[in-house]
C-alpha positions in Angstrom: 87.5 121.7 72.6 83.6 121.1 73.5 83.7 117.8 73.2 80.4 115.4 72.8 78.9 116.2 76.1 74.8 117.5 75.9 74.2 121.1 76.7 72.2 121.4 79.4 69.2 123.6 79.4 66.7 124.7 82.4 64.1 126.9 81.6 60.6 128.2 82.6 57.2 130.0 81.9 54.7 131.9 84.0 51.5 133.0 82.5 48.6 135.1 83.9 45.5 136.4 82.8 43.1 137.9 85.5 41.1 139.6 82.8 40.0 137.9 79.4 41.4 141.1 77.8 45.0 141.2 79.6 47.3 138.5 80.0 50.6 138.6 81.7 54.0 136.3 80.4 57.7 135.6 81.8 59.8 133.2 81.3 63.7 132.5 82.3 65.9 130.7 80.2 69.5 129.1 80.8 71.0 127.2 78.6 74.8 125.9 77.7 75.7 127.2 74.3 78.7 125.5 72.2 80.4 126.0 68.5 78.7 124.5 65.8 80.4 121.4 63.5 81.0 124.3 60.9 82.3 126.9 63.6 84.8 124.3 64.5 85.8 122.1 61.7 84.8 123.9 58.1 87.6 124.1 55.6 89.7 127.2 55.8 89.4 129.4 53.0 90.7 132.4 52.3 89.5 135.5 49.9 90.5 138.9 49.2 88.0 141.4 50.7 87.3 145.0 50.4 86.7 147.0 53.2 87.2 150.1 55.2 89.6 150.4 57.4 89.3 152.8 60.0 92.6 153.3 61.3 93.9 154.6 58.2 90.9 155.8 57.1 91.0 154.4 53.4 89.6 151.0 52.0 91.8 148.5 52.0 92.1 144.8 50.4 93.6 142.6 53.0 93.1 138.7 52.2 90.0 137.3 54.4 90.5 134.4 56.6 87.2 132.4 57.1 86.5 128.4 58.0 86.3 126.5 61.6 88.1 127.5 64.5 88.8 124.5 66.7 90.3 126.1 69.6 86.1 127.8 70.6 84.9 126.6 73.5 81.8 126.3 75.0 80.1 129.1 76.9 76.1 129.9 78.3 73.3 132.0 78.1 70.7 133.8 80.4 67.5 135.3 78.9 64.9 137.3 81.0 61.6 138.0 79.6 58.4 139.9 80.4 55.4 141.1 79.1 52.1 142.6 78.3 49.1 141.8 76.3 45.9 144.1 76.3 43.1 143.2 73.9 40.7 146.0 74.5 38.5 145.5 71.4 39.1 141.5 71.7 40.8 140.5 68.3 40.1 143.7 66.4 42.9 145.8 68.5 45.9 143.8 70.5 48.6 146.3 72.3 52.0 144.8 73.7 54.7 145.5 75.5 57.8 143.3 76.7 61.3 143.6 78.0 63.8 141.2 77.5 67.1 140.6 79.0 70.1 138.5 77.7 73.8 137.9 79.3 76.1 135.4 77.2 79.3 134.3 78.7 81.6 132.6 76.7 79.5 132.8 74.0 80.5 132.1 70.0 79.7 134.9 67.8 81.4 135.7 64.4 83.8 138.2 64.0 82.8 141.7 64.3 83.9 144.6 62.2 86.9 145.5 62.1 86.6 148.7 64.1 89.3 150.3 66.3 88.0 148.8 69.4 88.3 145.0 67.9 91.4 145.3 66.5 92.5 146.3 69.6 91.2 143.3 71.4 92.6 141.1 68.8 96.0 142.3 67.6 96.6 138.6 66.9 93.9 138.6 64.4 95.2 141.4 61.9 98.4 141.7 60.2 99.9 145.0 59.1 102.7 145.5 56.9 105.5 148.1 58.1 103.4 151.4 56.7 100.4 150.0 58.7 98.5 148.7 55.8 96.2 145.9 56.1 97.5 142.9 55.2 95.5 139.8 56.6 92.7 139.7 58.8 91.6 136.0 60.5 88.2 136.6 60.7 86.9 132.9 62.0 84.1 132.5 65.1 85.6 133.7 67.9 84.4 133.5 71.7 83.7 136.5 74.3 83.9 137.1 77.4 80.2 138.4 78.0 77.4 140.1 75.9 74.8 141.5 77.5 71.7 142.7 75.5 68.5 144.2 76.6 65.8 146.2 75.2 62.2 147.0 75.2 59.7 146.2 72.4 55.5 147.7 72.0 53.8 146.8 69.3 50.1 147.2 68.5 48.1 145.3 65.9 44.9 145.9 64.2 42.5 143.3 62.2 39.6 143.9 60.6 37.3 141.2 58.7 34.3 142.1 56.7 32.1 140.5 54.3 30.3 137.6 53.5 31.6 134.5 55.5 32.3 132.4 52.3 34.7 134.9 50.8 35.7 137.9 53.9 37.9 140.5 53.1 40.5 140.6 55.9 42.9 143.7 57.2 45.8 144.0 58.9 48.0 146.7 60.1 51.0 146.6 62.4 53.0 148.7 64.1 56.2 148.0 66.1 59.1 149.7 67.9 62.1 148.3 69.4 64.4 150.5 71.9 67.8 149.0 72.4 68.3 149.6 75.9 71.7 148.3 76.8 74.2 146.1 74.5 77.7 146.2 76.0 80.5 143.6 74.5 83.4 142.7 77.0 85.5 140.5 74.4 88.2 139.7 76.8 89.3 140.0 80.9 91.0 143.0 81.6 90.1 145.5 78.6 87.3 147.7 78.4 83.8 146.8 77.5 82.4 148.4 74.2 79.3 149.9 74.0 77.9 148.6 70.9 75.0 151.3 71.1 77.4 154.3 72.0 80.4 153.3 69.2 79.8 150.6 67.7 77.4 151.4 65.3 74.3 150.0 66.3 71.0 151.7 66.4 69.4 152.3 69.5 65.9 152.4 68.0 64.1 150.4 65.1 60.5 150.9 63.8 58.9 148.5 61.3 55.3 148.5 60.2 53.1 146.5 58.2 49.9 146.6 56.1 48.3 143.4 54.7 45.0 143.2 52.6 43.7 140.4 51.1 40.4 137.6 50.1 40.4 134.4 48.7 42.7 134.5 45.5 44.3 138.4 46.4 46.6 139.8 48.3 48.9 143.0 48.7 51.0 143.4 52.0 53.1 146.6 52.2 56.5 146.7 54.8 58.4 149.5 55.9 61.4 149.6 58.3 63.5 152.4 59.9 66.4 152.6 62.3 67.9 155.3 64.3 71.8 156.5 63.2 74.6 154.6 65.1 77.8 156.0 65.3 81.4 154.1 65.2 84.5 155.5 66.7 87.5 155.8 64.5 90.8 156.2 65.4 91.0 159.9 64.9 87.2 160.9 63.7 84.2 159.1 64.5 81.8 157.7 61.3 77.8 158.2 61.2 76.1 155.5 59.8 72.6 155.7 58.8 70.6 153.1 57.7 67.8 153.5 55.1 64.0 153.8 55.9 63.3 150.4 53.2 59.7 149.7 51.7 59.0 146.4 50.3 55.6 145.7 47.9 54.4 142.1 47.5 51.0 140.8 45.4 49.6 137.8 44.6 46.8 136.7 42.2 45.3 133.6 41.4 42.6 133.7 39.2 40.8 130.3 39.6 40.2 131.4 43.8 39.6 135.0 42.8 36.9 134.0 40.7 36.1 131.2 42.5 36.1 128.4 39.4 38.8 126.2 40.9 36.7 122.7 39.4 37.4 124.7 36.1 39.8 122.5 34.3 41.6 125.1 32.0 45.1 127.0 31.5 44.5 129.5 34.6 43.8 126.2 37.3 46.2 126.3 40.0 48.3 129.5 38.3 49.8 132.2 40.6 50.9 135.0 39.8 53.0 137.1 42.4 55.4 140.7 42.0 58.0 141.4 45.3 59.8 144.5 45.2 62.3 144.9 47.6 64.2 147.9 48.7 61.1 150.2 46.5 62.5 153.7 47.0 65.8 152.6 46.6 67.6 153.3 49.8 71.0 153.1 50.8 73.3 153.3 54.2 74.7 156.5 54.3 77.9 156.7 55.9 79.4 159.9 56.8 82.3 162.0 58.9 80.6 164.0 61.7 81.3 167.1 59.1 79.3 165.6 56.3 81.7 164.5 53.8 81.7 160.7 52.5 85.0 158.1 53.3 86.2 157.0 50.5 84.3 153.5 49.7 80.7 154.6 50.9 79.5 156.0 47.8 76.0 154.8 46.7 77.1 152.7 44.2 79.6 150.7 46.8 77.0 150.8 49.5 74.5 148.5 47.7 74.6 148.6 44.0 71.9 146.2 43.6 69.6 148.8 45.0 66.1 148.3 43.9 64.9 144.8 43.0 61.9 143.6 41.5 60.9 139.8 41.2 58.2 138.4 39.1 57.2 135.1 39.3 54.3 132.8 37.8 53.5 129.4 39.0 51.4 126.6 37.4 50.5 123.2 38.8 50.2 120.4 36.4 
């Protein structure tokens, strides 16, 4: 049990700019991390839940075991950071760079996916019936032995401003990439550490970008994201999953500021009118054998049948 005792956190920051147009950042961080009320003491609840499961290689519908876990313990953190920040344009163009570093020991982290490799580090969590079929799966918080993280993120931003002071038009474009350097999962003493980036699915390299236009009373901001493949090992065949390059669209009107009458008392005072679309090419995660061929349950439609969305909403202040 954690107990009441405080956490105890030490920490510090180091910052240095010998030009006006550079500036230089680290920090180290250590700090005691514990279970949360919930993690330890929510109800138990249990559901029946549809997944893949990869030793069999079919989807199965074992019953889900969620709620607090009161046996977690407490555990600690160590984050590294450093970085850059050139300005060579002052604000018009900003370049970064930064690498950050992360060890957790006995930290609390949900349950993963059911890969090979978990259920192999806990054979207490999953219950199989006598022709191996999934039966139950206790998926509560559970607490690892170490996690340690580290990657490498640039970024450069550009902002333009132009026109009249009163009403400017502003600009904005970002671009940033994070490379996933190192993210190795040692759930318990004595069994081999899992490289998350090498089979466990996750993506060594993510892009997102960003375009933002706007004045007093209109806007339009455009977002796009992309991540390399990962790749999970199976029990007999490994699975590529590739996750889709998503666009979102957002605008916002409001006519009173647009057309700058907001002492106007009438039915377009205070109104806002603003359109999201999420997901706008309608992307999905592919999952596939290394021959091509879709597991059963990784079709589109069981992937994300929501796919596109589009929200519309009007506000009015009375």
């Amino acid at each position: 049990m954690t107990g009441n005792r405080a956490q105890r956190r030490f920490f510090g920051n180091l910052s240095w700019s010998p030009w006006p147009v550079v500036q230089f950042r680290g920090s180290i961080d250590h700090a005691e991390i514990g279970p949360s009320f919930e993690q330890l003491d929510a109800p138990v609840e249990t559901v029946v839940n549809r997944i893949f499961d990869y030793a069999r290689q079919e989807v199965a519908e074992p019953v889900w075991i969620t709620g607090g876990n009161p046996s977690l313990l407490r555990g600690e953190r160590r984050d590294v950071s450093l970085a850059a920040m050139i300005r060579p344009l002052g604000q018009i163009l900003t370049l970064n760079i930064g690498y950050r570093r992360s060890v957790t020991r006995g930290g609390v982290t949900s349950f993963p996916e059911l890969t090979p490799a978990i259920e192999a580090a806990f054979p207490e969590r999953v219950t199989r019936d006598g022709e191996g079929r999934l039966v139950t799966v206790d998926a509560r918080a559970i607490n690892i032995a170490r996690n340690m993280d580290a990657d490498l993120t640039t970024g450069v931003t550009f902002r333009l401003v132009s026109g009249n002071r009163a009403d400017p038009v502003q600009l904005s474009a970002s671009l940033n990439h994070r490379w996933r350097l190192k993210n190795m999962l040692l759930v318990r003493p004595g069994l081999p550490a899992i490289d998350q980036l090498g089979a466990g699915g996750q993506p060594r390299h993510n892009l997102s970008a960003q375009l933002s236009i706007g004045k007093r009373g209109l806007g339009l901001n455009l977002a796009a994201n992309w991540s390399a493949p990962g790749r999970v090992r199976g029990a007999a065949e490994d699975f590529i999953f590739r996750p889709p390059t998503t666009f979102g669209l957002s605008a916002f009107v409001e006519p009173d500021r647009l057309f700058a009458s907001p002492s106007r008392k009438g039915v377009m005072n205070d109104f806002k009118l603003s359109v999201d679309v999420d997901n706008l090419f309608n992307g999905y995660r592919r999952v596939t054998r290394v021959d091509g061929s879709i597991p059963a349950g990784f079709s589109r439609d069981e992937v994300d049948p929501l796919g596109r969305t589009v929200r519309l909403v009007l506000r009015k202040k009375f």
